[in-house]
TIVEX-703964 format. One record per residue: y, x, z of N, C-alpha, C, CB in turn. Coordinates in steps of 0.1 Angstrom, whole numbers, plus 5000, padded with zeros to 4 digits. Atoms other than C-alpha are relative to their C-alpha. Glycine has a CB too. Layout:
BEGIN
YXZYXZYXZYXZ...
REM end
This chain:
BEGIN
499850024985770066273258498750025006500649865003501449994996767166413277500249915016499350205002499750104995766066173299499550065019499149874991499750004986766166173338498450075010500549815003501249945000763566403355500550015016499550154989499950014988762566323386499550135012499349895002500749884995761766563416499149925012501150135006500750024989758866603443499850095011498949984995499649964985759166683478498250065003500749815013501249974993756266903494500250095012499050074991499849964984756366983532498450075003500549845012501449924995753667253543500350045015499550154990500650054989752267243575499150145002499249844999501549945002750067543585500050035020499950194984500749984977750067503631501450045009498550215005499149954991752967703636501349915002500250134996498750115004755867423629500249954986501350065003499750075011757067273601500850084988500749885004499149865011758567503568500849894995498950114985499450095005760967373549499349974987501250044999500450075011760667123520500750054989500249855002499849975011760267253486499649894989499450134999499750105013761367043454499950034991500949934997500549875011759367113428500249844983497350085006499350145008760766843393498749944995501250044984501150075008758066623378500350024981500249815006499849985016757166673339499349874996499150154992499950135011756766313329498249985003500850054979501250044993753066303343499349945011499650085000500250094982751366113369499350125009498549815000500949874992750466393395498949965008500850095011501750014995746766383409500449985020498750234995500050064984746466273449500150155005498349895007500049854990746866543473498750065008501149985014500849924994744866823478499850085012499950064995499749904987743467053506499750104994499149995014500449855001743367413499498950075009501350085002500949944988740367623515501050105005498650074995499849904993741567843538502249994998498850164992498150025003745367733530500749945009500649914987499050174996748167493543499849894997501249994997500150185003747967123543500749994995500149895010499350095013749566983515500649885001499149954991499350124997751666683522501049954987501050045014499150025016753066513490501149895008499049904983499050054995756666413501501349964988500450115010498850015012759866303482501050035005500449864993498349974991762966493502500750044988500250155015499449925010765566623488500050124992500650005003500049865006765966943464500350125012501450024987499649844992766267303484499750114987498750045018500449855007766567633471501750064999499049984981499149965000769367853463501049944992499850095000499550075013772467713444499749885002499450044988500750125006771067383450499049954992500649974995501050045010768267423428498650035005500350094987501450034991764267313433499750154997498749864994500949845003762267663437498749904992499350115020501749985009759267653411499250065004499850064988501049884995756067763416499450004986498749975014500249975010754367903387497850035003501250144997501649995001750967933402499449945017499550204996500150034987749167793433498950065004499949875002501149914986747068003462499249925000500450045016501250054999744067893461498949954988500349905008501150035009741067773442500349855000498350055005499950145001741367423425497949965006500749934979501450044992738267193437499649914990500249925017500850095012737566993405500950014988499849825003499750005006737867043369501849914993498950004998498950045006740766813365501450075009500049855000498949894996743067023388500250164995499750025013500149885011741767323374500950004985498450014994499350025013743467153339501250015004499949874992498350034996746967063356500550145004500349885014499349865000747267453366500150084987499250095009500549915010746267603335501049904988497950004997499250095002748867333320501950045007499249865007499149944993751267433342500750154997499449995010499849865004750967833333500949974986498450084998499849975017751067753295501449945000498749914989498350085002754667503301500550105007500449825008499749894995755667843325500650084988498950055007500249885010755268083297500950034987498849974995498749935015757868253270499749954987500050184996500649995015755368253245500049824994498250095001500550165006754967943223499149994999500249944991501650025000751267833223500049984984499449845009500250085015752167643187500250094991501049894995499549935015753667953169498750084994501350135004500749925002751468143146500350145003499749974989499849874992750468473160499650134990499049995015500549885004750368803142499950115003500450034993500849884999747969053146500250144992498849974997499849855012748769453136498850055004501450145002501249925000745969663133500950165001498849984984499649944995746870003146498750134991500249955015501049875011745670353119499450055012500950164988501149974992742370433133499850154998498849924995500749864999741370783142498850064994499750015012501450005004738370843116500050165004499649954982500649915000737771183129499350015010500550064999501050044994736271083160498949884993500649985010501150085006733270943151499349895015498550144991500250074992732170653174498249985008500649884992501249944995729470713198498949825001500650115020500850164997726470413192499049995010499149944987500550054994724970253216498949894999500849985003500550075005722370063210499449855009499250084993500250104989721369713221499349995008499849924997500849924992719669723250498549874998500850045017500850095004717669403239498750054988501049904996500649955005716369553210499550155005500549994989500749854991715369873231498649915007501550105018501050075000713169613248499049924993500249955004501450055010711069443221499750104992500349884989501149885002710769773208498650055011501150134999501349944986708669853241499149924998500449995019500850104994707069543243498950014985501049825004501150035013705669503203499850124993500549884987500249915010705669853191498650095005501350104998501049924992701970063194500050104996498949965001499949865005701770383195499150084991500150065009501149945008698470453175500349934987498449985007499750075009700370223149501550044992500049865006498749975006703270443140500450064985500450085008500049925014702470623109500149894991498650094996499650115008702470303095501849924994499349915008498950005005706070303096500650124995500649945008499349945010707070583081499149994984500350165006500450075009704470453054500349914991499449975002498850105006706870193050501350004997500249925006498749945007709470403037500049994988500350135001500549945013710370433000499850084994500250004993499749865005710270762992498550025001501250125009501649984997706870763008499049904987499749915020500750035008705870482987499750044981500449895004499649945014707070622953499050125002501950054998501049835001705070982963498649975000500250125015501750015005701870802970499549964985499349895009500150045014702470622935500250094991500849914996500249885005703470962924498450054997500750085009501049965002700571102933498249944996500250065009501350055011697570852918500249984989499349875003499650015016699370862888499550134996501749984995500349905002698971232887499150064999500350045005501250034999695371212895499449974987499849905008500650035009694770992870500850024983499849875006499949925013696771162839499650125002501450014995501149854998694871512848498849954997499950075017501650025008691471322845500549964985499049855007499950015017692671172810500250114991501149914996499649815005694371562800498350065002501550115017501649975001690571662808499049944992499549995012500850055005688771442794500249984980500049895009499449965017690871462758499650154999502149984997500649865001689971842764498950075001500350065006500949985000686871822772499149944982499949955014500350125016686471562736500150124993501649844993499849905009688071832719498850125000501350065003501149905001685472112726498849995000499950085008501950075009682271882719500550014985499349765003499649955011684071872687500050104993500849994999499849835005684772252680498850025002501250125008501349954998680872292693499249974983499249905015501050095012679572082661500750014989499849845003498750005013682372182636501350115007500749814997498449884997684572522638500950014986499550205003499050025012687172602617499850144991501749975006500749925014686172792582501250145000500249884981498849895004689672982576501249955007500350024981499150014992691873032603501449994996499850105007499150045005694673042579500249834998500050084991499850125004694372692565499449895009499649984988500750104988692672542597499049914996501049925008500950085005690172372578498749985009499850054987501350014991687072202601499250014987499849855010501450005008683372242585499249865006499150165004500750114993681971922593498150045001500349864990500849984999678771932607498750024996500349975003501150035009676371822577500150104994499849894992499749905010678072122557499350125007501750014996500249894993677272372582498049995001501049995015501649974998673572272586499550024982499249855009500349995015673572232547500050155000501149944989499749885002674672622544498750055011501650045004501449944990671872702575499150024985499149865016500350045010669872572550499250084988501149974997499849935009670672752519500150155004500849964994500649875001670273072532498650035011501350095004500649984999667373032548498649954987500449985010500549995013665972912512500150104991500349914994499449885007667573202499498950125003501650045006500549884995665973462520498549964996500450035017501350015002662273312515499750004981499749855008500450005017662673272476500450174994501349854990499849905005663973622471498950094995500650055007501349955003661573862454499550135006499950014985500249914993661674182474500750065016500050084991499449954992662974412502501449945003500150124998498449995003666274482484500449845001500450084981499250135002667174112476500049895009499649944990500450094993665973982507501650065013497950015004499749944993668474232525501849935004499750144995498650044998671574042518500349835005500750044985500050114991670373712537499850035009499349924998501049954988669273972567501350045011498850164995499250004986671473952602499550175000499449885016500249834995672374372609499450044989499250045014501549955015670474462573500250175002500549944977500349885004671074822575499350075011501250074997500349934988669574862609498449964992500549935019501449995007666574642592499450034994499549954997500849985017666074772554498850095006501250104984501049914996663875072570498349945006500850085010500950054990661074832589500449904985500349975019500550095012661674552558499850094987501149884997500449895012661174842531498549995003500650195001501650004993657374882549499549925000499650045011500350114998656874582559499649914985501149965007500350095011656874392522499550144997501149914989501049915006655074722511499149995001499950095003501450004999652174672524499849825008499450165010500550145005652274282522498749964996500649984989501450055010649474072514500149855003498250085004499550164995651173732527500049964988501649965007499150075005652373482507500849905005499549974993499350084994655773292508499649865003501050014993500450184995655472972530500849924993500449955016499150105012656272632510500249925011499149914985499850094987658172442535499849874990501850025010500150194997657572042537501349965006498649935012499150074987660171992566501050125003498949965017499149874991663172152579500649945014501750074990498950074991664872092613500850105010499249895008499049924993667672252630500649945009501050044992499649984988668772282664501749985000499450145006498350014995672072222681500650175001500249895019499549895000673972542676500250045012501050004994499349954987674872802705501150064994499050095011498949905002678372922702500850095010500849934994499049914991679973252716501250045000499850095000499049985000683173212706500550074989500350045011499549895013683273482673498249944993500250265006501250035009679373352661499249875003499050125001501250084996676773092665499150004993500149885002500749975002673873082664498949845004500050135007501150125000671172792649498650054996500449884987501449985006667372722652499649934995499150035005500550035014665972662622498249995004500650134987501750035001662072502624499649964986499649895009500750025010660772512591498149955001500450114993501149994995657172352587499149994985499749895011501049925016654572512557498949915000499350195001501150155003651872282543498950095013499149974977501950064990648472242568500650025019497950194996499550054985651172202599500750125005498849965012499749834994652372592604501549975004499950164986497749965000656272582622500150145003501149915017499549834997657772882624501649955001499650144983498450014996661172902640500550124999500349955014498949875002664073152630501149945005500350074984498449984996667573222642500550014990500450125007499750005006669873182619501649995003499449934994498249964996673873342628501149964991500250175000498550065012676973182611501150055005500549825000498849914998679873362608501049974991499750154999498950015007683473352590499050074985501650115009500649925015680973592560499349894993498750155003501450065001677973322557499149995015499150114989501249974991674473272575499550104994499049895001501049865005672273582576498949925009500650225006500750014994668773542590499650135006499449944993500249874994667573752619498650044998500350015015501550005004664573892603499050065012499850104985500949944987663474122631499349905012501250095010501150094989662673812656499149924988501049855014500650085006661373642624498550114998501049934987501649935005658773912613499650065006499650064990500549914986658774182640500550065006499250095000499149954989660274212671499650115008500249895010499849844995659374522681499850094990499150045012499649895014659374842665498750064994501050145003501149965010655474882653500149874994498550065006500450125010654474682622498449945003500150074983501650075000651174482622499250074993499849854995501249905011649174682601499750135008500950054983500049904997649874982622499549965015501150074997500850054987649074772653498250015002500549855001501450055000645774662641499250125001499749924987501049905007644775022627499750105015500950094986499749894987645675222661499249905015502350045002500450074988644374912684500950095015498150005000499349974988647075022710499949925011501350004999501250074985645674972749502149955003498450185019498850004994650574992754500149854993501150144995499650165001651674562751500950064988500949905015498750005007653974582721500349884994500150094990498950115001656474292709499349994986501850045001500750005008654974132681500449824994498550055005500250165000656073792660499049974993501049924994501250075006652873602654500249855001498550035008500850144996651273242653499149995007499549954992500750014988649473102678499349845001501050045012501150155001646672812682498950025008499249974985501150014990644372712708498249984993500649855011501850015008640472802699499549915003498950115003500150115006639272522684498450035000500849974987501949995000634772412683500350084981498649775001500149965017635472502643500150144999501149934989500049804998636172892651498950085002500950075013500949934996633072962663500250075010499650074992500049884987633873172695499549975011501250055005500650064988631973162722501150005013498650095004499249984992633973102752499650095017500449865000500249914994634273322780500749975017500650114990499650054987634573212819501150095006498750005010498449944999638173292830500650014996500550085001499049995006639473302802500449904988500050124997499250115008641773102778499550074985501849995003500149915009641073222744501249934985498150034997498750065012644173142708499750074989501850045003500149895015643973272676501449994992498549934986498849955001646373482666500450044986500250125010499949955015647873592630501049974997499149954989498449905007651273802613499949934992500250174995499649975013652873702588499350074986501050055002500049945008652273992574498750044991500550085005501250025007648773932564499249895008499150134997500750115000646173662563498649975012499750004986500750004992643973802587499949955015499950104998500250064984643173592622499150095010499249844999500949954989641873702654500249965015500250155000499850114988641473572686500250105017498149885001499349934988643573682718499349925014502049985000500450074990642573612753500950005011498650045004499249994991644373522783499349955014501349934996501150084988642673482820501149895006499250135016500150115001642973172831501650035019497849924999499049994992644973322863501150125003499549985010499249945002647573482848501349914996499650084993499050075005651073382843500549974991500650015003499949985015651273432810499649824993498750134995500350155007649273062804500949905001498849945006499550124999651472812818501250024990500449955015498649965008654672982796499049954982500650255003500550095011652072942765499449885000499250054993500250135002651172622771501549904997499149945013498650035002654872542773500449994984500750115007500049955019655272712737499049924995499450174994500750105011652472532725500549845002498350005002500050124995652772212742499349904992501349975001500850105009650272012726500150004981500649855005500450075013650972042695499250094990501349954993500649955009648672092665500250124992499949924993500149895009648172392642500750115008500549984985499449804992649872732645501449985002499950184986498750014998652972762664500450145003500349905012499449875000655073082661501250035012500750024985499349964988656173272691500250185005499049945011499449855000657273632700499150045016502150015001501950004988653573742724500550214994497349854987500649925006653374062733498150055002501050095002501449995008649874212722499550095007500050044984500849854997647374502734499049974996499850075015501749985002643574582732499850065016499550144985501049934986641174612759498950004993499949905014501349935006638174822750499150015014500450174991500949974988636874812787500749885014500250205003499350054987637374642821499349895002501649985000500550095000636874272830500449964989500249945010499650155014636673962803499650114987502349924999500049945019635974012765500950114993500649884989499849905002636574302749501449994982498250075000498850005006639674322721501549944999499749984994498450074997642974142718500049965015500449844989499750104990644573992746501849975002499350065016498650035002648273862753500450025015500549854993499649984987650073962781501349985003499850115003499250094999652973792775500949924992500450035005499150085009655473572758501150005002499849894999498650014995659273602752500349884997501050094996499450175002660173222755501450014998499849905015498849985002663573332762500650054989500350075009499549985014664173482733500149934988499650084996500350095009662773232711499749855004498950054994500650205003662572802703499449984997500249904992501150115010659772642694500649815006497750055008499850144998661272272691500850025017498349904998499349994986662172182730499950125005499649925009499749884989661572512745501250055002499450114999498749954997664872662762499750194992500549995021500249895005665672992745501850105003499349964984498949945002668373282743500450054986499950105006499949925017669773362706500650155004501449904987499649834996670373762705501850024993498550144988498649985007673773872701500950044993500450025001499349935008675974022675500150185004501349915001
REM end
């Protein structure tokens, strides 16, 4: 039995007379005092009777005007929702409607973050963000890695060919290295070889190029009057290699201090010794030098020593004076060099202080006339061709 629902009478008023009274039912609430509308009709809360068609109150569903305080504002918005078809209580289901993915949705971006971009971003500070990518960071890590396995790949390659300088390999078939003590051992032994032999012939098959030399070492021990040097000391140089030979200097040193330095070529055959810079680098012999006193410089390996008070020679203003003497005989004689020529500072080099006779590749003339003392003189020295100990030199080539 629903229970008994009262109605309310409202008579509006707006100048021109009186309208009629609409009866609108009460919903069991206490209704709020009477309002004025802005700009509306006066409001008069009445209790007449019902009107409308049929007998029945007209409803209103919404009121003209603006409420004037939150709790009238509630009672309309209360009002709508008790109006309304829908049920407030029911649960409501939502369809989703198949989306169009072939338009692609145009973005917009916030416009907030468009502003703190302006405000904190600088512009001489931008590379820094694409720096702060990963792809960027992986390539720079790429690339000091790359750096630094190329120096290590070099430096294992570079290891390797100090190695192969000081030790090559014997027989390219079986790749075998020569260690380094073996190789100077073999220097060595054929440079003991070549000095102990007893003539030309037997000397010819310890001799770098022998068929160019036998003709100049045939003559040469012919008219001999040396004897073989008894070494004391040996010492051998750091090899030069060309890739098919190298080439060691050998300083042997003969009793009362004499060094004499030779070349000594290693090859896949043996060592040969290069007799030509050892006994005579150019193409007259000493014997034939001495006899002809040629005024033309010719190439000449001798010994060499700075004149000493025990020589007797008088010295001679300008000039430097050395005493000079071949192999190939026992005979000394004393070369001169003026004092401003270039020739001196290259033999002082070659000599360099040290004692007794040092062997160098000088070439030679005679002066029978002109300024300064009258016979030998040197007019120059091939340093380059030949070591003595530290001096830089060139070994000759295959």
């Amino acid at each position: 039995m629903e229970p008994a629902v009262s109605s309310e009478e409202f008579t509006m008023r707006d100048g021109a007379g009186e309208r009629p009274t609409i009866s609108v039912p009460a919903r069991g609430r206490r209704e709020p005092e009477p309002v004025v509308a802005e700009n509306a009709a006066e409001v008069v809360r009445k209790r007449p009777a019902g009107f409308g068609k049929g007998g029945k109150p007209v409803q209103f569903t919404k009121i003209v005007g603006r409420p004037q305080t939150s709790f009238d504002g509630h009672a309309v918005a209360q009002d709508n929702r008790a109006d309304s078809a829908i049920d407030p209580d029911a649960p409501v289901q939502v369809g989703y409607a198949k989306q169009d993915r072939s338009v692609q949705p145009v973005y917009q971006p916030n416009k907030l973050s468009i502003v703190l971009d302006g405000v904190f971003s600088v512009p001489g500070l931008r590379w820094l963000e694409v720096l702060d990518t990963r792809w960027v960071r992986y390539g720079v890590l790429l690339f000091f890695a790359g750096i630094i396995g190329s120096l290590v790949v070099w430096r294992m390659v570079d290891s390797m060919s100090e190695r192969a300088s000081v030790a090559r390999v014997d027989d390219g078939e079986t790749g075998v290295v020569v260690p380094m003590e073996r190789r100077v051992e073999r220097v060595r032994e054929a440079v003991e070889g070549f000095l102990g032999a007893g003539g030309a012939g037997e000397r010819l098959r310890y001799v770098y190029d022998a068929e160019r030399a036998q003709p100049r070492m045939a003559r040469f021990y012919g008219e001999w009057k040396g004897v073989d040097p008894k070494v004391e000391r040996w010492e051998v140089g750091t090899p030069r290699d060309n890739g098919v030979t190298a080439w060691f200097p050998v300083t042997f040193v003969e009793g009362g201090g004499r060094r004499t330095t030779i070349a000594v070529m290693e090859s896949e055959e043996g060592c040969t010794v290069d007799w030509e810079n050892f006994v005579s680098y150019g193409e007259v012999s000493w014997s034939d030098f001495l006899r002809d006193r040629r005024a033309q410089p010719e190439a000449m390996r001798v010994f060499l020593r700075v004149v000493g008070a025990e020589d007797g020679v008088v010295a001679v203003p300008g000039f430097r004076g050395f005493r000079v003497r071949h192999r190939g005989g026992d005979e000394e004689m004393t070369a001169w060099v003026s004092e401003g020529s270039r020739v001196l500072p290259v033999l002082g080099e070659v000599i360099a202080g040290r004692p007794g006779w040092v062997s160098a590749n000088a070439y030679l003339s005679f002066s029978e006339g002109g300024p300064g003392p009258a016979g030998m003189r040197i007019d120059d020295v091939v340093r380059n061709r030949w070591q003595d100990s530290e001096v830089e030199c060139e070994f000759p080539k295959p």
